[in-house]
DSSP file (Angstrom, degrees, kcal/mol; ACC not computed):
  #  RESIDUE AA STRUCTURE BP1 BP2  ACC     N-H-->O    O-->H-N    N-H-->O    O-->H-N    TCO  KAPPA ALPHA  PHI   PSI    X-CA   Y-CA   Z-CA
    1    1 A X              0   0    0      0, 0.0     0, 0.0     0, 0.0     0, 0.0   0.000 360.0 360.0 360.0 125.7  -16.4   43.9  -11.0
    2    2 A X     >  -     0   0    0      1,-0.1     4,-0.8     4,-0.0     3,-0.0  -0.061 360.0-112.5 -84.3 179.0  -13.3   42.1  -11.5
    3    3 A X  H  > S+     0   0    0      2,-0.2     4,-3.4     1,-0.2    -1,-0.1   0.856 114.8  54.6 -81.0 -35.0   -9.8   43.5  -10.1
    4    4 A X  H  > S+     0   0    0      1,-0.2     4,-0.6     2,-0.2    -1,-0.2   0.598 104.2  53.6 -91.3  -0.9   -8.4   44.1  -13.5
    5    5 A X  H  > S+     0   0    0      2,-0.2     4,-2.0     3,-0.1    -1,-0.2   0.731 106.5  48.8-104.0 -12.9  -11.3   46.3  -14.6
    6    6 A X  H  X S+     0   0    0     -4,-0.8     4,-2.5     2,-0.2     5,-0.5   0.947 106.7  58.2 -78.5 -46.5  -11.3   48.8  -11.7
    7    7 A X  H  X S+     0   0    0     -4,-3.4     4,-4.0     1,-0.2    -1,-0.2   0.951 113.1  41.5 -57.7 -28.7   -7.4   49.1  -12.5
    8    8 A X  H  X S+     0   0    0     -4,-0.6     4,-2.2     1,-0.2     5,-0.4   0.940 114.1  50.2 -63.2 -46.5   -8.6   50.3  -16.4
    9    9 A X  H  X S+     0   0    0     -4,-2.0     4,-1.3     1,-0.2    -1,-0.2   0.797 113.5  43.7 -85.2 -17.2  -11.1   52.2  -15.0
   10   10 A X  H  X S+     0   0    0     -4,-2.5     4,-5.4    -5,-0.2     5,-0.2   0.908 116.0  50.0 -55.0 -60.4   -8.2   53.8  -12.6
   11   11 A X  H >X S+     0   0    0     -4,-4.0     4,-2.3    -5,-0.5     3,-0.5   0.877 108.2  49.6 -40.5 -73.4   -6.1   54.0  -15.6
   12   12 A X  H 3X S+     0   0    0     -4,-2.2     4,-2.6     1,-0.2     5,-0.2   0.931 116.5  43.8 -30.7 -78.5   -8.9   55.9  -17.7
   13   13 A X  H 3X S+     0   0    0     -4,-1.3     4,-3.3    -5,-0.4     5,-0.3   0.954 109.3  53.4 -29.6 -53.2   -9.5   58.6  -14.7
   14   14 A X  H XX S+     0   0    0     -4,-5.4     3,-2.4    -3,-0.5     4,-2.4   0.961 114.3  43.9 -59.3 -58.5   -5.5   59.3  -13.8
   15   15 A X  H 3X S+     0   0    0     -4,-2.3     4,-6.4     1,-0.3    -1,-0.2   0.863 118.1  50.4 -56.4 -33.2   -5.0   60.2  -17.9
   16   16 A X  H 3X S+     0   0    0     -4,-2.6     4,-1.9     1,-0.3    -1,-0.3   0.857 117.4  34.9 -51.4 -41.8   -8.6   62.3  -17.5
   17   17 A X  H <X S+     0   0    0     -4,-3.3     4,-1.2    -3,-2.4    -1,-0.3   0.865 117.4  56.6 -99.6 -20.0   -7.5   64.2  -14.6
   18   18 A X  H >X S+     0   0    0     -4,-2.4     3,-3.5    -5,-0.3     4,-2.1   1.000 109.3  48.2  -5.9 -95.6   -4.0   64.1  -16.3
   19   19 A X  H >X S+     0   0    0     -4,-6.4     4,-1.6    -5,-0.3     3,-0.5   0.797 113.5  43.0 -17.4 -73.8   -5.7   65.7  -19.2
   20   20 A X  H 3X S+     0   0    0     -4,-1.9     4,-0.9     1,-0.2    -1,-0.2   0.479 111.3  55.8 -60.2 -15.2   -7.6   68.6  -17.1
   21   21 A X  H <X S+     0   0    0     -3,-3.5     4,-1.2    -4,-1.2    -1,-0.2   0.822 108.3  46.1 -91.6 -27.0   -4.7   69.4  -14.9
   22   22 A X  H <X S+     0   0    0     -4,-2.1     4,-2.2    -3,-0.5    -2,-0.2   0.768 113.3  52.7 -71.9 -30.8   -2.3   70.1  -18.0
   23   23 A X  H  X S+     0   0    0     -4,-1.6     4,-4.2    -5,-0.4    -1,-0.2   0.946 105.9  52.1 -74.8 -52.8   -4.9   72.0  -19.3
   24   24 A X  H  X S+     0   0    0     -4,-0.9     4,-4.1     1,-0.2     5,-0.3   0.943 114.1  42.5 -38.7 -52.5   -5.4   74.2  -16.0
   25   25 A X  H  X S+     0   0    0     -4,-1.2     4,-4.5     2,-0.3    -1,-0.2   0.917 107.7  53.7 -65.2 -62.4   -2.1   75.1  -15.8
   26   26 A X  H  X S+     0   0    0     -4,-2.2     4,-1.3     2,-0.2    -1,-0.2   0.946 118.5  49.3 -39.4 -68.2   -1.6   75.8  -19.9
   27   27 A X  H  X S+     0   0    0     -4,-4.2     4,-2.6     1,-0.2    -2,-0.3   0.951 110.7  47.0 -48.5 -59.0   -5.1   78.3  -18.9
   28   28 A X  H >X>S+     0   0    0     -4,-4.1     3,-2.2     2,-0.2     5,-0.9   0.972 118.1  36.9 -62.6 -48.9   -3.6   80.0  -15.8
   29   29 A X  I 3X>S+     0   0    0     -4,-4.5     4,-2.1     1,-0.3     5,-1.8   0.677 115.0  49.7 -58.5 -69.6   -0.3   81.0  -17.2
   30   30 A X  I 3<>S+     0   0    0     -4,-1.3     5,-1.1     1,-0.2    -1,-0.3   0.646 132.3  22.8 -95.9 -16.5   -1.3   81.9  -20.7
   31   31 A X  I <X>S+     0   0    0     -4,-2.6     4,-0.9    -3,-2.2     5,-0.6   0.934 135.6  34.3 -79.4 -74.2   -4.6   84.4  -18.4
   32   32 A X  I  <>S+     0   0    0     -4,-0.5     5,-1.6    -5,-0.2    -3,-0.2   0.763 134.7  23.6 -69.0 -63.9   -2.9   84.9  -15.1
   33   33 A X  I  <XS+     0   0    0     -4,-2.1     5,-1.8    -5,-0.9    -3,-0.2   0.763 131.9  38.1 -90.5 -32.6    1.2   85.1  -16.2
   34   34 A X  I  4<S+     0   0    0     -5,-1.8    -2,-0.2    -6,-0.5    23,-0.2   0.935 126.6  37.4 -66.9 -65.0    0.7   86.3  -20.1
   35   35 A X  I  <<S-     0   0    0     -5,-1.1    -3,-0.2    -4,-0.9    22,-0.1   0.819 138.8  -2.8 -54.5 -40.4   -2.2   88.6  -19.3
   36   36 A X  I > <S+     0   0    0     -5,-0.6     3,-1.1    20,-0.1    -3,-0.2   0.842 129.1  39.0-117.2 -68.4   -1.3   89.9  -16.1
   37   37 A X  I 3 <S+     0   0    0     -5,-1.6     3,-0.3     1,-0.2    -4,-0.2   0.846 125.0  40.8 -60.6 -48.7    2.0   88.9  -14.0
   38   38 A X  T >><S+     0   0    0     -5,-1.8     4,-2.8     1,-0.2     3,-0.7   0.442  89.1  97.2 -90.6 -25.8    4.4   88.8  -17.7
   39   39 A X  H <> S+     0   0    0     -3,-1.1     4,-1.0     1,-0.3    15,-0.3   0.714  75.6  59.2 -79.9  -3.4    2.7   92.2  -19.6
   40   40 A X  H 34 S+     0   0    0     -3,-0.3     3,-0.3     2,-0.2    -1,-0.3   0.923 120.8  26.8 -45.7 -60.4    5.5   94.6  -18.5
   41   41 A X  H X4 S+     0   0    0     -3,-0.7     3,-1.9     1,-0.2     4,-0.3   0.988 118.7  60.0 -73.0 -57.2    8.1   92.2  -20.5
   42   42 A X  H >< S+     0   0    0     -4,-2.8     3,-1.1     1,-0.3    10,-0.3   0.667  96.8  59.1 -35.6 -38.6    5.6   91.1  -22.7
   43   43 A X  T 3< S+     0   0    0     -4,-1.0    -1,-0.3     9,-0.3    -2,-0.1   0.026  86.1  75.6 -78.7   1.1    4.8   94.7  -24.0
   44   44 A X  T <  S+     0   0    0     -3,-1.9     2,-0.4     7,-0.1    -1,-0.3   0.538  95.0  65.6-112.6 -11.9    8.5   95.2  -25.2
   45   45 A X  S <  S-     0   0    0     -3,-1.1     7,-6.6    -4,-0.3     2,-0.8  -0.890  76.7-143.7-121.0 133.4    7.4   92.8  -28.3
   46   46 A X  E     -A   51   0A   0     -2,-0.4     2,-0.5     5,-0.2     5,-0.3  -0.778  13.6-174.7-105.2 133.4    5.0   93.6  -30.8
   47   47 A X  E >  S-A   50   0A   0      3,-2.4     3,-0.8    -2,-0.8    -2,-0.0  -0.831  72.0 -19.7-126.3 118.0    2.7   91.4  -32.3
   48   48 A X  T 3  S-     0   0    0     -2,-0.5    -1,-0.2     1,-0.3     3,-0.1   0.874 127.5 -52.1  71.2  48.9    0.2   92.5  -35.4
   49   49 A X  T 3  S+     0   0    0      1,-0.2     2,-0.3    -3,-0.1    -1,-0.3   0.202 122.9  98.4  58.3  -8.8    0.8   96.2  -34.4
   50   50 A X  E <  S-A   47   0A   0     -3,-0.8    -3,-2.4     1,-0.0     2,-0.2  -0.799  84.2-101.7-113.3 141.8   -0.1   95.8  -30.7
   51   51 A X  E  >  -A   46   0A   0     -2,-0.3     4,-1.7    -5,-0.3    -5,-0.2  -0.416  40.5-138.5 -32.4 103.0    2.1   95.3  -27.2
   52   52 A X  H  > S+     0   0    0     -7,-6.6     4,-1.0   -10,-0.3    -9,-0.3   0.829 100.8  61.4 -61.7 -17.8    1.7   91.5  -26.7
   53   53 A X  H  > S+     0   0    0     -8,-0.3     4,-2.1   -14,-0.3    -1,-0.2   0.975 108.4  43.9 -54.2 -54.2    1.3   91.6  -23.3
   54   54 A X  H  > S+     0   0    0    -15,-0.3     4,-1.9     2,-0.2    -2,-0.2   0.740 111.2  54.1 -66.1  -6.8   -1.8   93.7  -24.1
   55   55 A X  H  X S+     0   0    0     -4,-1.7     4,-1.6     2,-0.2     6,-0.3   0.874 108.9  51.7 -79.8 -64.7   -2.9   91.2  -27.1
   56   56 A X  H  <>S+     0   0    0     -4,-1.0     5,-1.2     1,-0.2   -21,-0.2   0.737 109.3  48.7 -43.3 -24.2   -2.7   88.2  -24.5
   57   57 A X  H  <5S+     0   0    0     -4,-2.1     4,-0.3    -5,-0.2    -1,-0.2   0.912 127.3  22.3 -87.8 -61.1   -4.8   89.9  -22.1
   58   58 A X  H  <5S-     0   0    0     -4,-1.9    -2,-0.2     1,-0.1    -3,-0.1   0.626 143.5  -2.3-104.3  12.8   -7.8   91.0  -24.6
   59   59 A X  T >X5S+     0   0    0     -4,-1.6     4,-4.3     3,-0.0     3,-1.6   0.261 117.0  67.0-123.2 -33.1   -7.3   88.4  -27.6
   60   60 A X  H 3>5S+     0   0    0      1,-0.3     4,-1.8     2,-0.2    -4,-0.2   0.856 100.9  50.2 -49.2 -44.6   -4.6   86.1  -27.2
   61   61 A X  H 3><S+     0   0    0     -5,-1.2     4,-1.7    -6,-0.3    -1,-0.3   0.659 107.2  53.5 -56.7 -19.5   -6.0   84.4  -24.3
   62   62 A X  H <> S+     0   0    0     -3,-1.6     4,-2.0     2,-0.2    -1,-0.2   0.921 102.1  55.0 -75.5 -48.5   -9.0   83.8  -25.7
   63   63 A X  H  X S+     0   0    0     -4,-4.3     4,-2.4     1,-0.2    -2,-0.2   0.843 113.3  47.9 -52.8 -28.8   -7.6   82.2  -28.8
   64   64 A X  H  X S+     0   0    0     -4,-1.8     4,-2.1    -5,-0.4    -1,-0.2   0.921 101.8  57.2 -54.5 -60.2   -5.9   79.9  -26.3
   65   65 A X  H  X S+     0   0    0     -4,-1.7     4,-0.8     2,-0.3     3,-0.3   0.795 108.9  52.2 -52.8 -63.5   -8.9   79.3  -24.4
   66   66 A X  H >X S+     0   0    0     -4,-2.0     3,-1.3     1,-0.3     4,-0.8   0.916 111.7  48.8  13.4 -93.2  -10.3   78.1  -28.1
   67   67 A X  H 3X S+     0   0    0     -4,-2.4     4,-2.0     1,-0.3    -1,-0.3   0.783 101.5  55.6 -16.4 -69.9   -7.6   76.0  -28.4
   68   68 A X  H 3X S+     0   0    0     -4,-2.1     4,-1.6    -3,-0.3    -1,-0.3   0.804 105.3  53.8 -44.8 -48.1   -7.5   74.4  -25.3
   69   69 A X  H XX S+     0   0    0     -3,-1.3     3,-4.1    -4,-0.8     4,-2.0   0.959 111.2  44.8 -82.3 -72.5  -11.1   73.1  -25.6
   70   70 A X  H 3X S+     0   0    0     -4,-0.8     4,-1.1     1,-0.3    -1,-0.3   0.663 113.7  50.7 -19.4 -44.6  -10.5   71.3  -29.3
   71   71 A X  H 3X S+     0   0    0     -4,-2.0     4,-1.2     1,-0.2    -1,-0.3   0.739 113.1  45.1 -94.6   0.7   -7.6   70.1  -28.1
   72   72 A X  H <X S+     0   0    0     -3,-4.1     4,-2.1    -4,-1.6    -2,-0.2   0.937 111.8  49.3 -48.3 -58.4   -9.7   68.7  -25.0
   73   73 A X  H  X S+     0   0    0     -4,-2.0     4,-2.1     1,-0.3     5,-0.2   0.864 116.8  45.5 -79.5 -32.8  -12.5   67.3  -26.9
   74   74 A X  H  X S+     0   0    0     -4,-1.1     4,-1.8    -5,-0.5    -1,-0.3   0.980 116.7  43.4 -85.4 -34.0   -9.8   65.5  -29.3
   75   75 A X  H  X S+     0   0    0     -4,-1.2     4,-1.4     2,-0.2     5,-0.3   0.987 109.5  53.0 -92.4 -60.9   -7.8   64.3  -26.7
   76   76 A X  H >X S+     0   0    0     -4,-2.1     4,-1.4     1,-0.3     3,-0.6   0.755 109.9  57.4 -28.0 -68.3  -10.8   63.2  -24.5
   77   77 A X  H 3X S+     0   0    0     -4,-2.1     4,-1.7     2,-0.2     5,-0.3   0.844 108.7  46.3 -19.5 -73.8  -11.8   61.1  -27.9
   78   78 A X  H 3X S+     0   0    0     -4,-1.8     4,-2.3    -3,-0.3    -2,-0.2   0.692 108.0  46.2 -16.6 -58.0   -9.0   59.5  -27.9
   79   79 A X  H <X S+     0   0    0     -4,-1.4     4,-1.0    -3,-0.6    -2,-0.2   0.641 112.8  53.3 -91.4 -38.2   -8.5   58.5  -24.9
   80   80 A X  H  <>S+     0   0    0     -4,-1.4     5,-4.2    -5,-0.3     6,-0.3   0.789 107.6  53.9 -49.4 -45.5  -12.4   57.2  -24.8
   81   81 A X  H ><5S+     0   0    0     -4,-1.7     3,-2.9     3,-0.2    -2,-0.2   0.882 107.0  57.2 -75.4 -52.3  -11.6   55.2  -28.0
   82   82 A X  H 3<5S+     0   0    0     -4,-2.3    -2,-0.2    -5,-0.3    -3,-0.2   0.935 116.2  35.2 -32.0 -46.1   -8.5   53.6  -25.7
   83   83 A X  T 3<5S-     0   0    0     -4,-1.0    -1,-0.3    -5,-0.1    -2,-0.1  -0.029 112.3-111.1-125.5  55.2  -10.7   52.5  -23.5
   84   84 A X  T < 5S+     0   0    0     -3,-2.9    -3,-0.2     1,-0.1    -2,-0.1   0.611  84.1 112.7  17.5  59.3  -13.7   51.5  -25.1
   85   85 A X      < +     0   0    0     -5,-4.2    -4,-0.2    -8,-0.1    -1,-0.1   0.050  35.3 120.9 -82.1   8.8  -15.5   54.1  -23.8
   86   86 A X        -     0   0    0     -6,-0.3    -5,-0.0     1,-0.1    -8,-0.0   0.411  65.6-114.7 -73.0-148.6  -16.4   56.1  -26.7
   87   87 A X              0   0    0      0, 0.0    -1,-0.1     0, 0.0    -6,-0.0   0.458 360.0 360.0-132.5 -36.2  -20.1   57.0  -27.8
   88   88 A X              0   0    0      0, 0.0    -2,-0.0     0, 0.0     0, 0.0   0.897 360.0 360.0-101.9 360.0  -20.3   55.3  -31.1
């Protein structure tokens, strides 16, 4: 293994864990701060008929959640094709 393919293979890892840490984060607040810490304020706004704190704790987070992983899987893709790693 040459020097300059362990830095790619460096490279490839940091944006992955890049990737998975932005993503943590995105998950706790929108569970953790929407759902739970935030629904007092959150609850002064309505969204579809319902308190939005209490849609982010039983749908909004979910929809998020949803989110997250598409924009995982695309990003992930990307980032595979960058570094000739992909599958096809």
């Amino acid at each position: 293994m040459s020097g300059n393919e362990g830095n790619a293979n460096d490279a490839y890892w940091k944006a992955n864990v890049t990737h998975i840490i932005v993503s943590l984060v995105i998950w706790f607040v929108v569970s953790y701060g929407f759902g739970i810490l935030l629904v007092d304020p959150l609850n002064a706004i309505e969204f579809g008929g319902f308190k939005l704190g209490f849609w982010f704790a039983q749908q909004g987070a979910i929809y998020v959640f949803l989110i997250l992983i598409a924009v995982y899987a695309i990003r992930m893709n990307a980032l595979d094709r960058h570094h000739g790693v992909d599958e096809q």
